[in-house]
GULUM-810387 format. One line per field, with one value per residue: x, y negated, z negated of N, C-alpha, C, O, CB in turn; residue number from 1. Coordinates in steps of 0.02 Angstrom, whole numbers, plus 50000, padded with zeros to 5 digits. Glycine has a CB too. Layout:
<nodes>
nu = (X	...) $
nv = (Y	...) $
nw = (Z	...) $
cau = (X	...) $
cav = (Y	...) $
caw = (Z	...) $
cu = (X	...) $
cv = (Y	...) $
cw = (Z	...) $
ou = (X	...) $
ov = (Y	...) $
ow = (Z	...) $
cbu = (X	...) $
cbv = (Y	...) $
cbw = (Z	...) $
resi = (NUM	...) $
</nodes>
This chain:
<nodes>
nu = (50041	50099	50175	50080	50033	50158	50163	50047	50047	50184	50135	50039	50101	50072	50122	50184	50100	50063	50002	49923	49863	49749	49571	49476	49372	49404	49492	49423	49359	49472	49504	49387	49379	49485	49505	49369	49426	49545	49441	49374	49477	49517	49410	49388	49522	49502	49390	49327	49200	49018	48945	48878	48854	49002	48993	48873	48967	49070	48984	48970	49079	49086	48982	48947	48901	48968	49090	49113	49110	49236	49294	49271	49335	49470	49515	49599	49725	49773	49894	49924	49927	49857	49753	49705	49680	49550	49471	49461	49393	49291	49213	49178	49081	48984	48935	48832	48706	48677	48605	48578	48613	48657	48652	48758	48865	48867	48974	49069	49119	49152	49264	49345	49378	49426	49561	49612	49605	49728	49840	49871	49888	49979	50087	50100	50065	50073	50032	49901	49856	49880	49778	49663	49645	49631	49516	49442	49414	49371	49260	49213	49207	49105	48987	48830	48901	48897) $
nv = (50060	49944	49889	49889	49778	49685	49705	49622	49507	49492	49466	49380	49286	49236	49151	49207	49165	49076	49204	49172	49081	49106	49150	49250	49287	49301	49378	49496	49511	49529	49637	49731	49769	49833	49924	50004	50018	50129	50215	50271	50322	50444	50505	50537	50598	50727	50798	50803	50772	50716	50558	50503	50584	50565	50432	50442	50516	50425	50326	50371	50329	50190	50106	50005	50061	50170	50112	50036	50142	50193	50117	50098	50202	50223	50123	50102	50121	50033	49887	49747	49630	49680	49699	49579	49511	49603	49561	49420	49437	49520	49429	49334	49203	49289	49256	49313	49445	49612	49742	49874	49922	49875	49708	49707	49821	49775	49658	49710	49805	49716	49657	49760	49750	49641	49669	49770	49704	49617	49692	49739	49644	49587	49685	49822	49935	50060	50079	50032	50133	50234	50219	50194	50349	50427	50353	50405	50534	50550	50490	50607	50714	50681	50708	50827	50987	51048) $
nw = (50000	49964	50064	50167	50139	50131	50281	50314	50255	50329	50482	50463	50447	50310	50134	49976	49833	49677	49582	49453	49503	49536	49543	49438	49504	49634	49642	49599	49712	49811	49755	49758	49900	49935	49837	49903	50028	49954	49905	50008	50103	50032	50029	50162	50190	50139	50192	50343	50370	50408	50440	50358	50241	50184	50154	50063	49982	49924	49869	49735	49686	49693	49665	49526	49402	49412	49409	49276	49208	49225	49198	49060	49026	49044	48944	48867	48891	48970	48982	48893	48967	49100	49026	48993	49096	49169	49056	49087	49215	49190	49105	49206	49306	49414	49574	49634	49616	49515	49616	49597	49445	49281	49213	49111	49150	49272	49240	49198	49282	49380	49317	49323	49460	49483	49412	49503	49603	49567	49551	49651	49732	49643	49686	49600	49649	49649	49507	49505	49603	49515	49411	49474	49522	49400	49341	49449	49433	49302	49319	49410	49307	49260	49342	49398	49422	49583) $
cau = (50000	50143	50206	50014	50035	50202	50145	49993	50082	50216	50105	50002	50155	50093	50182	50147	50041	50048	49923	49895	49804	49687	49529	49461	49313	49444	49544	49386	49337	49512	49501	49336	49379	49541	49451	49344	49482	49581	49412	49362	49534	49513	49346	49403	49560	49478	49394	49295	49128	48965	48962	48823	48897	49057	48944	48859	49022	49105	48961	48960	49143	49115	48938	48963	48896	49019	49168	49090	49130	49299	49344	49297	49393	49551	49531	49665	49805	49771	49936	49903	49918	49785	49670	49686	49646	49503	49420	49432	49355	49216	49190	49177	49022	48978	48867	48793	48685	48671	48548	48555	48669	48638	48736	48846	48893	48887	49012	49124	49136	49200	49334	49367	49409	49478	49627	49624	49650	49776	49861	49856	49901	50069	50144	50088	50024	50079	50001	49850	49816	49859	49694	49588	49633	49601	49465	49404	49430	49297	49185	49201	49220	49020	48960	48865	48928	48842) $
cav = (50000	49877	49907	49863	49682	49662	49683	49592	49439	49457	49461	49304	49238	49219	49168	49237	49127	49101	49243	49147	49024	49146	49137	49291	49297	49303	49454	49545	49514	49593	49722	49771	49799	49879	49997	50039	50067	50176	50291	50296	50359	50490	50537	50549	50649	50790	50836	50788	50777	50661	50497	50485	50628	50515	50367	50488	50524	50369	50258	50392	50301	50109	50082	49958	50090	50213	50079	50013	50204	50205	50027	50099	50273	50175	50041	50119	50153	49967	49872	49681	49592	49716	49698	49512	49516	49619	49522	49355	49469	49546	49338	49277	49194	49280	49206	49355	49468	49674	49791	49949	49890	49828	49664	49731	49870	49727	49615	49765	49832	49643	49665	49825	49744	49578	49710	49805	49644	49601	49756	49731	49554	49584	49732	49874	49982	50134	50095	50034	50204	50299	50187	50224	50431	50425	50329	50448	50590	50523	50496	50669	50744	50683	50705	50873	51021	51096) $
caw = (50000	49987	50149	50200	50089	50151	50342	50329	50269	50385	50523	50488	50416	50241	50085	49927	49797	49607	49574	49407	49504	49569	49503	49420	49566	49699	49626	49610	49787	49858	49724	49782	49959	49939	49810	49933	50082	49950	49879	50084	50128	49988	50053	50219	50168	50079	50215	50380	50366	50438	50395	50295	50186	50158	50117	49997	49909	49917	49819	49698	49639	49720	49606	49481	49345	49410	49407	49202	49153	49216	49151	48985	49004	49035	48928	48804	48944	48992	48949	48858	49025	49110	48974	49012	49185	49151	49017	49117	49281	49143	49078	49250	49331	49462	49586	49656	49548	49529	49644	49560	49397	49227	49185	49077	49181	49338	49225	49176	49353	49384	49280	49360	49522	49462	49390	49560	49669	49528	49509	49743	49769	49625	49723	49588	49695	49614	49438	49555	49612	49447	49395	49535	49515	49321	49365	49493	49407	49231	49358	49427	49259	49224	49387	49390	49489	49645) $
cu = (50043	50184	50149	50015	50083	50183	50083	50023	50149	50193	50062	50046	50124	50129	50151	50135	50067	49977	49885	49854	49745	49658	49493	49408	49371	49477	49504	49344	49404	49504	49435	49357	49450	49532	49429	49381	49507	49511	49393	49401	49541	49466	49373	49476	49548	49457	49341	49232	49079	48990	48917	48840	48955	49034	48921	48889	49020	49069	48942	49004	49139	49046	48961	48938	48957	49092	49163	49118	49202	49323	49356	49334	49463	49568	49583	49740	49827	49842	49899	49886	49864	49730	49637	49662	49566	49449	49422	49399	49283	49189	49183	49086	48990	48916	48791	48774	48665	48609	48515	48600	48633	48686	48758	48879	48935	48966	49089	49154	49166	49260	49359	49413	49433	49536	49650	49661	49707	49833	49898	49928	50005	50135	50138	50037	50018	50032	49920	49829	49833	49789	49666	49590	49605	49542	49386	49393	49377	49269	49157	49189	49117	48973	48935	48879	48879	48842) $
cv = (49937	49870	49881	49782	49655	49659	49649	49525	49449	49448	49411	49276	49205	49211	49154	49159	49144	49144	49216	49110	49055	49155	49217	49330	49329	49373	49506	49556	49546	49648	49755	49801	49831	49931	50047	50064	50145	50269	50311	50351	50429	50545	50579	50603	50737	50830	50800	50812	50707	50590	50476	50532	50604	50475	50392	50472	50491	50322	50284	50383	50214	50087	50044	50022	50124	50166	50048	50079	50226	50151	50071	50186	50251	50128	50059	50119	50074	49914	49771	49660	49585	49701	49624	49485	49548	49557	49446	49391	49485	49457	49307	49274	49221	49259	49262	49398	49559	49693	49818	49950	49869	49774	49673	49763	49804	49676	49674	49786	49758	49647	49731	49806	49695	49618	49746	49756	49629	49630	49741	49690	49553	49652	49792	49927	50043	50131	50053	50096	50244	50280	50214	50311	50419	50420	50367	50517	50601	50531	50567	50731	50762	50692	50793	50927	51062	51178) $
cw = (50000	50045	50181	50191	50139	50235	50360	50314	50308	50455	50537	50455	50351	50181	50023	49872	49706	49584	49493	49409	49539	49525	49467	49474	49635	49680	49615	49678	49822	49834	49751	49872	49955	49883	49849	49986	50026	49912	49952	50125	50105	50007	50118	50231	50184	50135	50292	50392	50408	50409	50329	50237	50121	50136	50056	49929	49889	49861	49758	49642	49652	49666	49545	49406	49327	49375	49317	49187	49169	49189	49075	48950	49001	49017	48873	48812	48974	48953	48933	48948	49082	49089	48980	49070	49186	49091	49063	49193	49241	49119	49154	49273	49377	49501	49631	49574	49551	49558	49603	49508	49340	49252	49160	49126	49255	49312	49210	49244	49389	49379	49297	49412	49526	49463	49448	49588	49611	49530	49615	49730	49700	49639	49677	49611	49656	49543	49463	49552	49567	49427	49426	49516	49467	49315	49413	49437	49325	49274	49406	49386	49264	49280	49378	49452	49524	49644) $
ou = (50026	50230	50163	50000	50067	50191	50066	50024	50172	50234	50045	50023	50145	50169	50109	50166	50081	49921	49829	49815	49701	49682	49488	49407	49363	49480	49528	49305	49392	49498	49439	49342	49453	49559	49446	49378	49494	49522	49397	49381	49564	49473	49378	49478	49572	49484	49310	49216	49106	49035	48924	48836	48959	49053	48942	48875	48985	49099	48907	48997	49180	49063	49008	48973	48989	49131	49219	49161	49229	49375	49408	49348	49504	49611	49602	49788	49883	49837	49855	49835	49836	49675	49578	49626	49522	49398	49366	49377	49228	49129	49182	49042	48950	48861	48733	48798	48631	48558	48460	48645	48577	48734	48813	48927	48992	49006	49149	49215	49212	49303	49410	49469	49470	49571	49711	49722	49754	49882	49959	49988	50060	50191	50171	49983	49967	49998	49881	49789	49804	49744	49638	49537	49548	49507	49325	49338	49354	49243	49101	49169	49081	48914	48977	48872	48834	48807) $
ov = (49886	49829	49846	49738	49614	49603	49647	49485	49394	49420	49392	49228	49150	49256	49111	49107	49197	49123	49237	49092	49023	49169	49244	49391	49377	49418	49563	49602	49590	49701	49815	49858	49869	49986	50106	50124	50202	50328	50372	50397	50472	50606	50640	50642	50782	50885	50753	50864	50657	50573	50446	50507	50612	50469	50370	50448	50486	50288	50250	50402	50177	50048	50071	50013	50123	50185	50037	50074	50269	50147	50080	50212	50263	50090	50013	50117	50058	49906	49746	49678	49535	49692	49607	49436	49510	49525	49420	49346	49465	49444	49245	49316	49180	49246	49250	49395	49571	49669	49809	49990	49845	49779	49648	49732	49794	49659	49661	49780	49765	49643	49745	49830	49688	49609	49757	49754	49646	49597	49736	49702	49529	49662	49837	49948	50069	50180	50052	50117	50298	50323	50266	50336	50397	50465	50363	50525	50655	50586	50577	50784	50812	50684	50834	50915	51099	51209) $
ow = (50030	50052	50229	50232	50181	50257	50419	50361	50321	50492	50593	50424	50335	50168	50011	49882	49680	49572	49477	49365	49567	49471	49522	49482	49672	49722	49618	49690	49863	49866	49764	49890	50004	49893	49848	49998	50045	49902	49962	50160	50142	50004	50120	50279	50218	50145	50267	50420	50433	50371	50276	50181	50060	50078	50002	49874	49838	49819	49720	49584	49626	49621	49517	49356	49275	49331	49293	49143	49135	49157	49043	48896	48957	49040	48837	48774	48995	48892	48966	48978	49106	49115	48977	49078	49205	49103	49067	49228	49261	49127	49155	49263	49399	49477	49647	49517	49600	49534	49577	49523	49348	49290	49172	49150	49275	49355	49216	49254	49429	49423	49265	49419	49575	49513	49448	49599	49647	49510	49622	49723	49713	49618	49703	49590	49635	49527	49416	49509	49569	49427	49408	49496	49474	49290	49412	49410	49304	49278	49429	49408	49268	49265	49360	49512	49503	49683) $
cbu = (49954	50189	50223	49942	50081	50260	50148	49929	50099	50270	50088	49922	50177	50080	50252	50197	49948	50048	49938	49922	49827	49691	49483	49447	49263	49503	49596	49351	49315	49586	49497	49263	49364	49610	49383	49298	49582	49657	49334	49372	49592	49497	49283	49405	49556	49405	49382	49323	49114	48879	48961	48735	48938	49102	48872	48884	49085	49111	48894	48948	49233	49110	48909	48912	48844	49026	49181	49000	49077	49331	49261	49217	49397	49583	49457	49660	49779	49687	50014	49978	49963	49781	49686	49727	49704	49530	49446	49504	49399	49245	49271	49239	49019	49001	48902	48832	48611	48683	48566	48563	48710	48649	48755	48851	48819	48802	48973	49090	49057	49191	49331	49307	49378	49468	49615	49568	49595	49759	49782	49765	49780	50071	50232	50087	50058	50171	50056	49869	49825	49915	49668	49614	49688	49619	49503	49453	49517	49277	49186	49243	49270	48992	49005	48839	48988	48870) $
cbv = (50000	49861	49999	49899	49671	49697	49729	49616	49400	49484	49502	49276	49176	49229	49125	49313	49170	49038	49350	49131	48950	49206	49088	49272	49197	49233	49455	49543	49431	49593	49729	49720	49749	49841	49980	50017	49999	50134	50294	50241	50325	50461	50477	50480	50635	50773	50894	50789	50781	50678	50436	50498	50671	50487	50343	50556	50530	50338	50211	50435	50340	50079	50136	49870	50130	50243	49996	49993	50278	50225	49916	50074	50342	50158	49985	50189	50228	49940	49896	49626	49605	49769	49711	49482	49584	49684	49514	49284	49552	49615	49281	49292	49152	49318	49123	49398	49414	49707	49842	50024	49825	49854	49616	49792	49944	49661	49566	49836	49870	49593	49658	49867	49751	49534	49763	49831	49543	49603	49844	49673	49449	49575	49699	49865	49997	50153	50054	50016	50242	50295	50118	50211	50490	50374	50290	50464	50584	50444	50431	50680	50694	50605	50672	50895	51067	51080) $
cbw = (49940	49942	50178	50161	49982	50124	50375	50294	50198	50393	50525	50469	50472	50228	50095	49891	49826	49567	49570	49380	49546	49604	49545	49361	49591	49713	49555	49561	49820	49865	49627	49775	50020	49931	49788	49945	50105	49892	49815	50124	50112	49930	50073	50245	50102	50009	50164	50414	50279	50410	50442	50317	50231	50194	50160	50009	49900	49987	49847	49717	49672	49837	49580	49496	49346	49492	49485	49179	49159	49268	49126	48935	49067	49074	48895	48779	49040	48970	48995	48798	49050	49093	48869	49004	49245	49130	48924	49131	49320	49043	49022	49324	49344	49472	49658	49723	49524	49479	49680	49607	49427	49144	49162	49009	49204	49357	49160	49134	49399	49335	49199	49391	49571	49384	49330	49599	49706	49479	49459	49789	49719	49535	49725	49545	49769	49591	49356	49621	49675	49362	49407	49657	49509	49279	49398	49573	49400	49184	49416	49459	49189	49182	49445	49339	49475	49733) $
resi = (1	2	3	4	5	6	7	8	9	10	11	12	13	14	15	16	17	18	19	20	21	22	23	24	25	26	27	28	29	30	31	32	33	34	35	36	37	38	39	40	41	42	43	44	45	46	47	48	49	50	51	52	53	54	55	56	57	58	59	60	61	62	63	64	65	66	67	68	69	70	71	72	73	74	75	76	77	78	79	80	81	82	83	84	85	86	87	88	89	90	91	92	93	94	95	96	97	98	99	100	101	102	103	104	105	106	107	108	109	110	111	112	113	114	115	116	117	118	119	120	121	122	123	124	125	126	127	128	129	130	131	132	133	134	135	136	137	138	139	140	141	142	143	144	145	146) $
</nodes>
């Protein structure tokens, strides 16, 4: 994934940003879509199937309930800095409002993907996707089996 960062800004010739001045909204808007590229990729991995199948899976980990019960399986592994990113993503305003979500769950799953784009946008990729597995992996725990 930093090989993806790194050629996407060298290709529109971007240059990197105090991510401190990024707003808590903004870091959960990349984290959400690079979430969803890396549970898609996962999907798509595993094994080739329809699309609507993969869709299936996929929103069975991108749901804001789903992403509230991994926030709070890994809120222990979460180092200070994390936890701070998260709580100003879980405190933020946002301006849109949940479907199929409580607000808690909608404000938690915030702070889910504030820490994603966070976790993105400062080159930890690797402790990025230990999250997302972990992550995946609760939510597969309670899911039940066919």
């Amino acid at each position: 994934m930093q090989d993806f960062l790194d050629a996407i800004k060298s290709r529109f010739a971007l240059h990197d940003q105090d991510i401190r001045t990024y707003s808590p909204l903004t870091l959960a808007y990349i984290g959400d879509g690079i979430y969803e590229v890396v549970v898609r990729t996962v999907m798509v991995q595993q094994a080739n199937r329809p699309t609507n199948a993969l869709h299936k899976m996929t929103t069975q980990y991108v749901k804001a309930p789903a992403q509230a019960q991994m926030l709070l399986g890994l809120k222990e592994e979460l180092t200070e800095e994390e936890a701070d990113v998260v709580r100003r993503g879980r405190n933020a305003k946002p301006y849109t409002t949940a479907k199929n979500a409580s607000r808690a769950d909608y404000h938690k799953a915030t702070g889910f993907e504030a820490l994603l784009g966070y976790l993105y946008l400062t080159g930890q990729t690797e402790r990025m996707l230990e999250l997302i597995q972990k992550g995946m992996e609760l939510v597969a725990q309670e899911k039940p089996q066919k």
